[in-house]
N, C-alpha and C positions, 0 to 999 in steps of 0.2 A: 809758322806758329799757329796760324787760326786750323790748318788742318792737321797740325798736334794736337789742339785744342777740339776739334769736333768727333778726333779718333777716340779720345780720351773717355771723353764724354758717350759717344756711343758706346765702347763697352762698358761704361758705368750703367748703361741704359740696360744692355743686355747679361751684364751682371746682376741688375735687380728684376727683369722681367725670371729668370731662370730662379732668381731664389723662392719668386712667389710663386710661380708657374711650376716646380719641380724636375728640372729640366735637367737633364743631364747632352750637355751640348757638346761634347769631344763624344758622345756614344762606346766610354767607357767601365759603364757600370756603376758607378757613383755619380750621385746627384750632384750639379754646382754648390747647393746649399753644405754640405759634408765635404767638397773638398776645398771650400773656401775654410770652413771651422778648422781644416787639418794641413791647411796649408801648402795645398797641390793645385795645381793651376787645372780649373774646369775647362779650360780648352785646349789642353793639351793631353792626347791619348797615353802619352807618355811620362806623364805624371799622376802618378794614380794613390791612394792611399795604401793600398798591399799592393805589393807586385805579383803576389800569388792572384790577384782578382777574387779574393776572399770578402763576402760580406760583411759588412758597416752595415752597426745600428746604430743610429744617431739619440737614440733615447736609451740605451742603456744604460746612464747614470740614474735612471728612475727605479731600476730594477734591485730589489732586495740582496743585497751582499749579505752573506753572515759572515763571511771572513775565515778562515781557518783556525781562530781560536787558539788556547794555552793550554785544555783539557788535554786526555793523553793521546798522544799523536797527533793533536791538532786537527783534531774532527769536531770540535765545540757541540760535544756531548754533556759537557759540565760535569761528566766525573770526575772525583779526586785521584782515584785511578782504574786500571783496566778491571779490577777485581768488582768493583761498586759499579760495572757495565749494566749485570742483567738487575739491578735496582733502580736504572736509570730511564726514563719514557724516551729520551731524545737519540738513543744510540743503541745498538746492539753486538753479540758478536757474532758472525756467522759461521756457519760449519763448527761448532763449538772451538773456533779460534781462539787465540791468548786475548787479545788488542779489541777492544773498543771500534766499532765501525758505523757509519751515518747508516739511519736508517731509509726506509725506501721512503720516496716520497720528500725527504731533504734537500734545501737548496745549494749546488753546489760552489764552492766557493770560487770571486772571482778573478781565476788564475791569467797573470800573462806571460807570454815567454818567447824568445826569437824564431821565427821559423826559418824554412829552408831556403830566403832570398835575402834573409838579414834585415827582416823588420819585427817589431814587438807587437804581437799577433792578442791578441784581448778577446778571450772564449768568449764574453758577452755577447761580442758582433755578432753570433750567431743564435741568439735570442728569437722569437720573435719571426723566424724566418718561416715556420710553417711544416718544419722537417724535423724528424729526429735526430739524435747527433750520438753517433756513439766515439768517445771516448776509451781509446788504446793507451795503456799502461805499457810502458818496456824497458828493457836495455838493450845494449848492442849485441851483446853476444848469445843470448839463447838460440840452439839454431830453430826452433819453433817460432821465432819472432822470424826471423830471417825466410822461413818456408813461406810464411804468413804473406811478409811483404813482398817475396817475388811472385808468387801467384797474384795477390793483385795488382800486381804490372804488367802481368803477362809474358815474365820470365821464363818460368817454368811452372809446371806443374806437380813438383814433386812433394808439396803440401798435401794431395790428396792423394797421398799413396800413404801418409803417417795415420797410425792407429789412432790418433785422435781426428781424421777429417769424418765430417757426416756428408754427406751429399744434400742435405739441406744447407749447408753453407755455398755451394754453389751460387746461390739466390743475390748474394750481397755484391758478388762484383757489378755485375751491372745496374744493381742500384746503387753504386759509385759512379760506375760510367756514366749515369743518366743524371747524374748528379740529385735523384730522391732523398738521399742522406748525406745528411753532413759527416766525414770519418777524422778524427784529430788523433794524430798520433803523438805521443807526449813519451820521449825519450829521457831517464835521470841518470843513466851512467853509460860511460863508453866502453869500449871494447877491454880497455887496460881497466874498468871498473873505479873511473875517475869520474867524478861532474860532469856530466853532460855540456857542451858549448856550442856555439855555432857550427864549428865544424865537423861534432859529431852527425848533427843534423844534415850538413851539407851532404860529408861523406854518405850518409843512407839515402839522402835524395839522388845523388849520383849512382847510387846498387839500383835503387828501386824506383824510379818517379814514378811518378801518378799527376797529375794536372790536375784531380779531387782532391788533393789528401793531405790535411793541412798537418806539417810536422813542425813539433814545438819541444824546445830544448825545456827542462825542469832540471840546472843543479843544485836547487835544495833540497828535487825530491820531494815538493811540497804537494802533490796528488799525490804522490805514490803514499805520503805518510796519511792523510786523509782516508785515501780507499783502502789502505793494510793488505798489500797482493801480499800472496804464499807462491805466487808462481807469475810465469811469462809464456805470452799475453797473458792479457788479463783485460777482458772489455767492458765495459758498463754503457750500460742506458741511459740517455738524457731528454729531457724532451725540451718545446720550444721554449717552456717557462723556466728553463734551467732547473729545473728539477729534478732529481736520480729517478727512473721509473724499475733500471732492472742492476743489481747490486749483486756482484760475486766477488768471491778473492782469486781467481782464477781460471783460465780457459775464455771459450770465444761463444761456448753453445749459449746459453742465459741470454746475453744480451742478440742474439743475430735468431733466437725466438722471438724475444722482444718486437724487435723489428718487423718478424715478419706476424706475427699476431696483429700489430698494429697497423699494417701497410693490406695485412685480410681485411680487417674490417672494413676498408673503405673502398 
């Protein structure tokens, strides 16, 4: 009993030297302070908050949500509708679009949705982390999504034989692999053009893994109705304050300048 009692007690000791200390003691990647909050044992490697080993911010509830709003398409533009867009300061439309679209520089809203190990994955985590983040718009069947996704697995290379590759997109696989950028792929319908679900996302993690590439089911479509794509891909720029910095309804060139304009400069 006394040496239940003195085990007990030493990890209570090394439970609170690690919350103050910051310490991540199974050398996980999450701190004991964040995986006691989330209810995964800090010293077990095999307990982790995402199984993908996706970053946690433990301060993201501090971070300014606007929400997705009731305005049209739920971009919280505060139009009455898409027509009162270019009278409105908070929203635009781009490429003279029908729909209402956030402007650049808007906070995006804060989406979460299952990814590719069956956990509920919360874009915020990646707040704050020091990287940019671009977010992928798609569905399953475009074969341009599909080009997209095998080339950055290293499937094949028959992405850059399509008359939309630039050989400036080269650049971004390996700042995936180097993990420099954050890349979130956010899927809203399947192949049969139904809700996206877990096993939409499985089944694409299974065509195409990547170990960087965080995939997230949306079946309500609630990015896709925010951002307004005309087309598949469709990439946008995000920075660490969750902020939009590069805003298209379609294709991958905008945001993967972005990128690399920003990753020049430094």
């Amino acid at each position: 009993m006394r040496l239940i009692n003195f085990l007990t007690y030493l990890i209570m000791v090394m439970i609170i030297f690690g919350l103050e200390n910051n310490l991540d003691s199974d050398k996980d990647g999450y701190l004991d302070s964040d995986e006691i909050k989330m209810g995964t044992d800090p010293f077990d490697d095999f307990s982790v908050i995402y199984k993908g080993f996706w970053p946690y911010n433990s301060t993201k509830d501090s971070i300014y949500n606007p929400g997705f709003g009731k305005c049209p398409n739920a971009n919280g533009c505060e139009c009455e509708n898409s027509f009162s867009c270019p009278e409105n300061s908070k929203c635009t439309q781009l490429n003279m679009g029908k729909f209402c679209t956030p402007l650049e520089g808007s906070r995006i809203p804060r989406f979460t949705g299952v990814d590719q190990f069956g956990d509920i994955f919360d874009l915020y985590d990646l707040a704050n982390s020091g990287k940019p983040i671009i977010i992928e718009i798609g569905t399953s069947w475009p074969q341009a999504c599909k080009d997209l996704s095998a080339w950055r697995s290293y499937i094949n290379e028959v992405a850059t034989t399509r008359k939309w590759w630039k050989d400036k997109f080269f650049r971004i696989r390996e700042l995936i692999d180097n993990q420099e950028v954050h890349w979130v792929h956010i899927i809203h319908l399947d192949n049969q053009k139904n809700p996206a679900s877990f096993d939409t996302i499985d089944e694409w993690y299974w065509n195409y893994p990547h170990e960087n590439i965080i995939l997230l089911a949306d079946p309500k479509a609630m990015m896709k109705k925010w951002i307004r794509p005309t087309g598949y891909p469709c990439l946008i720029l995000v920075d660490e304050n969750m902020d939009l910095k590069v805003h298209t309804l379609r294709g991958i060139e905008d945001a993967i300048d972005g990128i690399n304009e920003i990753l020049d400069k430094d």
